[in-house]
C-alpha positions as CSV (number, residue, x, y, z in Angstrom):
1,X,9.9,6.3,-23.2
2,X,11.4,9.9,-22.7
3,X,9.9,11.7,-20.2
4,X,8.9,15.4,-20.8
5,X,10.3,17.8,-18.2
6,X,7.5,19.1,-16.2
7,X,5.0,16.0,-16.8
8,X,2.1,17.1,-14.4
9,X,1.3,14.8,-11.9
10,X,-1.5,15.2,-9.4
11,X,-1.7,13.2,-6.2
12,X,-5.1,12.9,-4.9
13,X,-5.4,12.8,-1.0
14,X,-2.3,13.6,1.1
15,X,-1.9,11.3,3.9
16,X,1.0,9.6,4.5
17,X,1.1,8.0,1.3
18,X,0.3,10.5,-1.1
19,X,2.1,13.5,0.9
20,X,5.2,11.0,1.2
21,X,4.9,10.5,-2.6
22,X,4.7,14.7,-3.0
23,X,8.0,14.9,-0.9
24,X,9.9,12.2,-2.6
25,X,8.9,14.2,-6.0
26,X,10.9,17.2,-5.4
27,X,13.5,18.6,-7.5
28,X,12.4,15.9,-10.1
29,X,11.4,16.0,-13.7
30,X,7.4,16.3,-12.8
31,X,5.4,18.8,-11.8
32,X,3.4,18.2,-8.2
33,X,-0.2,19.6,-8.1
34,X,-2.9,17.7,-6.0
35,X,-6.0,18.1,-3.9
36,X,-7.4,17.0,-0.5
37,X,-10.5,18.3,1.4
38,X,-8.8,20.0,4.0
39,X,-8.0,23.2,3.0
40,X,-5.1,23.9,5.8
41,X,-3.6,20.5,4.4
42,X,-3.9,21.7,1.3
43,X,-1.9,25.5,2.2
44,X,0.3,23.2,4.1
45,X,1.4,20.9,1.1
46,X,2.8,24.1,-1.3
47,X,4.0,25.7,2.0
48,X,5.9,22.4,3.0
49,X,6.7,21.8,-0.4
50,X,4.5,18.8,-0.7
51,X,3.2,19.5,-3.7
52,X,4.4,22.8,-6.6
53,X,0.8,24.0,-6.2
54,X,-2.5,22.8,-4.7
55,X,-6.1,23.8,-6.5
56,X,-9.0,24.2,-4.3
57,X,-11.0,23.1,-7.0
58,X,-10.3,18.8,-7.4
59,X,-11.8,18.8,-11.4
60,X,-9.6,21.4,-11.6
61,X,-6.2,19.4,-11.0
62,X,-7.6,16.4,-12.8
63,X,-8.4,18.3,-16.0
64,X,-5.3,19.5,-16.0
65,X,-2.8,16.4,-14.8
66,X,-1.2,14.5,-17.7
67,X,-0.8,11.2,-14.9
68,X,-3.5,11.5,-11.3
69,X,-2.5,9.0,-8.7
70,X,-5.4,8.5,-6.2
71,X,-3.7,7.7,-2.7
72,X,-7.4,7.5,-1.1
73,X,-8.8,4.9,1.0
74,X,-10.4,1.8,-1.5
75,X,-13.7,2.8,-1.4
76,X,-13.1,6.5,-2.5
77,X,-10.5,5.5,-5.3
78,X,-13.6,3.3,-6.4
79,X,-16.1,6.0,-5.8
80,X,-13.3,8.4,-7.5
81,X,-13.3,6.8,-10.7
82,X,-16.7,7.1,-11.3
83,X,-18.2,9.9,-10.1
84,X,-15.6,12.1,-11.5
85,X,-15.0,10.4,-14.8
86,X,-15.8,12.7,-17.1
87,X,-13.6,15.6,-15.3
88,X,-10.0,13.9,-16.4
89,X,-8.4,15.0,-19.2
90,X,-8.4,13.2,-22.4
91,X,-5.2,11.1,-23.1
92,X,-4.1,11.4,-19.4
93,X,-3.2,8.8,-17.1
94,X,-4.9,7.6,-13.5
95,X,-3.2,5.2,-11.6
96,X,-3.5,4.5,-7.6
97,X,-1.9,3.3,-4.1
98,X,-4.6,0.9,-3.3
99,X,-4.1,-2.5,-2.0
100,X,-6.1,-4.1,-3.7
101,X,-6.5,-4.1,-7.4
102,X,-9.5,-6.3,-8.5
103,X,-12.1,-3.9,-7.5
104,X,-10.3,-0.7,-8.4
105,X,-9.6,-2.0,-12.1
106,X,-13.4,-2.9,-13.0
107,X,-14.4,0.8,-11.4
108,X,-11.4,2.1,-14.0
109,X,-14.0,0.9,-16.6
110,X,-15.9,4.2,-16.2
111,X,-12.7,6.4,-17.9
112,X,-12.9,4.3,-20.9
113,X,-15.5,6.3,-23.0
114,X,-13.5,9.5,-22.2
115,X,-10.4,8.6,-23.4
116,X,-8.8,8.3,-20.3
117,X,-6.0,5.5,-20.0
118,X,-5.7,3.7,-16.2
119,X,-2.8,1.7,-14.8
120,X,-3.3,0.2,-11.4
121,X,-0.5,0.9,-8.8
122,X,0.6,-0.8,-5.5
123,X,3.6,0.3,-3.8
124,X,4.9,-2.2,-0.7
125,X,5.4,0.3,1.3
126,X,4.3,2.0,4.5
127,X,3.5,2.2,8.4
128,X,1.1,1.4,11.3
129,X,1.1,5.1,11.7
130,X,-1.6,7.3,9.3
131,X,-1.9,11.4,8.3
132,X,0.1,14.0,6.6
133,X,1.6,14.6,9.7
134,X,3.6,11.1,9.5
135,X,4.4,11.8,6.0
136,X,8.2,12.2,5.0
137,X,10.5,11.9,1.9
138,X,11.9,8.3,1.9
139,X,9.0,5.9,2.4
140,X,9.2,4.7,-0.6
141,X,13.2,4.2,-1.0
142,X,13.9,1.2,-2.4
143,X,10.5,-1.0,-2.1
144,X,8.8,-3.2,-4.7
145,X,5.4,-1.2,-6.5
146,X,3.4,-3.6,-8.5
147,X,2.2,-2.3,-11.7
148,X,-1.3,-3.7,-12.9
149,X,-1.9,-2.9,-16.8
150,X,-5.8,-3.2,-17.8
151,X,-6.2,-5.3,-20.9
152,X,-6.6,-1.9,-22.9
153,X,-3.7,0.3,-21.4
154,X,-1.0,1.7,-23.9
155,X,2.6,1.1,-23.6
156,X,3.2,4.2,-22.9
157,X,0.4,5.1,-20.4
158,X,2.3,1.7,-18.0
159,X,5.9,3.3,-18.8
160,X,4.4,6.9,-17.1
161,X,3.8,5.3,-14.1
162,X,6.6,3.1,-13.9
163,X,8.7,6.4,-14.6
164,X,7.3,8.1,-11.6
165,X,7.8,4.8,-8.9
166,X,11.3,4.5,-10.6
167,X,12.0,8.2,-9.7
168,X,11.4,8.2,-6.1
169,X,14.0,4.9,-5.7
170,X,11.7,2.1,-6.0
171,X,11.7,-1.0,-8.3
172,X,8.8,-1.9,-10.1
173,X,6.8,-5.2,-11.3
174,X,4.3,-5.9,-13.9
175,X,1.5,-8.6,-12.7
176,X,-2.3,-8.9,-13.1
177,X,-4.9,-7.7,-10.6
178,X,-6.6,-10.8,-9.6
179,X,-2.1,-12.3,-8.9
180,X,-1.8,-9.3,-7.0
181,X,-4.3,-9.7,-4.9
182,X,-3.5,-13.2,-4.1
183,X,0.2,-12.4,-3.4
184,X,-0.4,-9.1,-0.9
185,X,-3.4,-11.7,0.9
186,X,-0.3,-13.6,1.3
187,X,2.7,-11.3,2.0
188,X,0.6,-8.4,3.3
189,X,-3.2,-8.7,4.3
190,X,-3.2,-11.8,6.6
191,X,0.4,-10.5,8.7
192,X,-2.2,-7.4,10.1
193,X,-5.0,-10.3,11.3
194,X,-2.5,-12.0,12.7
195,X,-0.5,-8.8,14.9
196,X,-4.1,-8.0,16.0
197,X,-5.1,-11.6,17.2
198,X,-1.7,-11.7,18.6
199,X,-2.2,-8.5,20.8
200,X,-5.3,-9.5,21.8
201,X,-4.6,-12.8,22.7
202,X,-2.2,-11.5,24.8
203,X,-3.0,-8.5,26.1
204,X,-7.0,-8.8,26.3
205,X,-6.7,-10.6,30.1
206,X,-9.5,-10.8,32.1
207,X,-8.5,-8.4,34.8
208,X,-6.4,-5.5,35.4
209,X,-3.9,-7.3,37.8
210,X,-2.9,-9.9,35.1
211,X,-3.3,-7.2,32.4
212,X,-0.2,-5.1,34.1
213,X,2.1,-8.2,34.4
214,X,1.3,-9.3,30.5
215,X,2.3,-5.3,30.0
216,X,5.5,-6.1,32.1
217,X,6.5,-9.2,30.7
218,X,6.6,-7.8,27.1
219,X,9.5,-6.9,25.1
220,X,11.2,-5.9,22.0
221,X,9.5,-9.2,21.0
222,X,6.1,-8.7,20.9
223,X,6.5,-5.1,19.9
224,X,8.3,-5.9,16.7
225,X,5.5,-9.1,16.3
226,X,2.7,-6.8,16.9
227,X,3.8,-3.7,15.6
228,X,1.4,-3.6,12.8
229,X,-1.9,-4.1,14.8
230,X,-1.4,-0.3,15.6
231,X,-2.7,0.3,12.3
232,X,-6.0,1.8,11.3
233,X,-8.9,-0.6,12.1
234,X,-11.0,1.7,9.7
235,X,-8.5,1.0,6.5
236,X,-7.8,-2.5,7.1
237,X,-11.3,-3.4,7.7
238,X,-12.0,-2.0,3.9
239,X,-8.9,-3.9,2.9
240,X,-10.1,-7.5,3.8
241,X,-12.9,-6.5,2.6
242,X,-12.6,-5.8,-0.3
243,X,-10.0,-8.7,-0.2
244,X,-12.2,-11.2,1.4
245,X,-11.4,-14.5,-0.6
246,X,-7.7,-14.4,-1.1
247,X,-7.2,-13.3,2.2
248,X,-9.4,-16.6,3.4
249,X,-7.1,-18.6,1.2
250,X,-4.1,-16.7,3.2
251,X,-5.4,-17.2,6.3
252,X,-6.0,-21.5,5.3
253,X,-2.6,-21.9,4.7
254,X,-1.2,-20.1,8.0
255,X,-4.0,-22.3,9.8
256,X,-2.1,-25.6,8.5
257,X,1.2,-24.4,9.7
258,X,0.4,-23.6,12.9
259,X,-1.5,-26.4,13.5
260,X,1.5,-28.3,12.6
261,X,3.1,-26.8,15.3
262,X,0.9,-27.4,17.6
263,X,0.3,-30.9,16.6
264,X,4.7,-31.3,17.2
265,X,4.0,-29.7,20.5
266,X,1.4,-31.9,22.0
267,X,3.2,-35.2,20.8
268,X,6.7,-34.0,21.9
269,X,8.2,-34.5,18.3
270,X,10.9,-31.1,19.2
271,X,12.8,-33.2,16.4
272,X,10.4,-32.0,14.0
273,X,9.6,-28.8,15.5
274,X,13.6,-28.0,15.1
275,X,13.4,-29.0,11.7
276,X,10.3,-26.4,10.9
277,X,11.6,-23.8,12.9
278,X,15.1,-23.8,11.0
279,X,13.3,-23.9,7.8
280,X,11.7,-20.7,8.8
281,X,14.4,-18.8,9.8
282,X,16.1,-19.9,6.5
283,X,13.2,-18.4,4.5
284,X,13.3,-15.5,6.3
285,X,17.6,-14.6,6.1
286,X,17.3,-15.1,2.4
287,X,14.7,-12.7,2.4
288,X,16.5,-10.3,4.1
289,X,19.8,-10.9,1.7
290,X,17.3,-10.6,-0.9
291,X,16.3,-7.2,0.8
292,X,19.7,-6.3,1.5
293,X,20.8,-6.7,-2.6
294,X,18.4,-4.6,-3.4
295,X,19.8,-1.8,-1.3
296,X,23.3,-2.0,-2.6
């Protein structure tokens, strides 16, 4: 599919993911509008060049975008979709940043009788940190986005928004909503339960003397283990939430390997615990060569 020069594409909220996505845009083959509530965030984005132009009027951009991405917290791309239905144009594309895609594809169903095409989006990317002010230009260099086609999306409508992931350096992969939301339960949801039950099993002591010397004793280990639980309680809260029975599943199969551990540990079978521990690390090297290929 050949890409018109000056497609429009409108990003919907600009924290760090959708003002990221504005500044990894420029000097490309689409045109950057968008719209946020905050007027001195919008003034900031065309000032910054965030975005080519920003509308103070949101049906506005979305009657005029030929492909809207909604980078807005789950519940508002739900709430989005179908309260202002009617206001995209006709023959356009929506797609999103949300993490998960089950919900957000049956609220899609509301652009149907409007002739509106949507194609769900997830890119792996991201940090514990949250705003426009922690945006910047290569966030999304070189991660995975996972692109979920509803049953009734065009060809071309899934090749638009795998045009615009491609553009900004990423690599992208076709799979269904309810396999996506298993997978980031997996790779994604359950890691952020785990970094907060790590710092707080750690760092939740019962005084203030024992407190300081758990504060003392950690290192560059427990701050790249626990980096994550820095991340907004209010997002991820909506993200297992909306998540609730993959992320259960997830959270089953970590329970069985650390109980194996423990189980290794209390009968003294270190020959076992070696073996696991080595398997792990294994796992984890060819992800990074894995990581590292894609790079090159």
């Amino acid at each position: 599919m050949d890409q018109p020069r000056n497609t429009v594409v409108a990003i919907i909220g600009l924290g760090l993911l959708g003002a990221s996505l504005g500044m990894a845009l420029r000097g490309g083959a689409f045109r950057r509008t968008g719209w946020t509530r905050r007027e001195s965030i919008r003034r900031w984005a065309v000032d910054c060049d965030v975005l080519d132009e920003c509308e103070d009027s949101l049906e506005e951009v979305l009657g005029k975008a030929d492909l809207t991405i909604l980078a807005l917290p789950l519940p508002e791309i739900e709430r989005y979709l179908k309260e202002y239905a009617h206001c995209f144009r006709p023959g356009s594309v929506v797609s999103d940043i949300g993490s998960c895609k089950s919900g957000i594809m049956k609220a899609a169903e509301a652009l149907k009788p409007f002739g509106v095409h949507f194609v769900g989006g997830h890119p792996m990317a991201g940090t514990e940190k949250s705003g426009p002010e922690s945006a910047f230009p290569t966030l999304y260099r070189n991660a995975d986005v996972f692109v979920c086609p509803g049953e009734e999306s065009p060809e071309e409508a899934v090749e638009l928004v795998e045009q615009l992931w491609r553009s900004v350096g990423t690599k992208t992969s076709r799979i269904s909503a309810a396999r996506h939301d298993d997978l980031v339960a997996h790779t994604s949801h359950v890691l952020h339960i785990l970094a907060s039950a790590l710092a707080l099993s750690i760092l939740d002591a019962p005084d203030e003397t024992l407190r300081l010397e758990r504060f003392r004793g950690c290192a560059t280990g427990f701050r790249d283990t626990s980096r994550i639980a820095s991340s907004s309680p209010l997002m991820w809260r909506e993200i297992i939430e909306n998540n609730r029975e993959a992320v259960l599943v997830a959270m089953r199969d970590f329970d069985r390997r650390y109980e194996a551990y423990r189980r290794m540990i209390e009968t003294g079978d270190f020959d076992s615990f070696e073996r696991e521990f080595a398997h792990g690390k294994l796992l984890r090297d060819s992800w990074l060569e894995y990581k590292s290929r894609k790079r090159e």
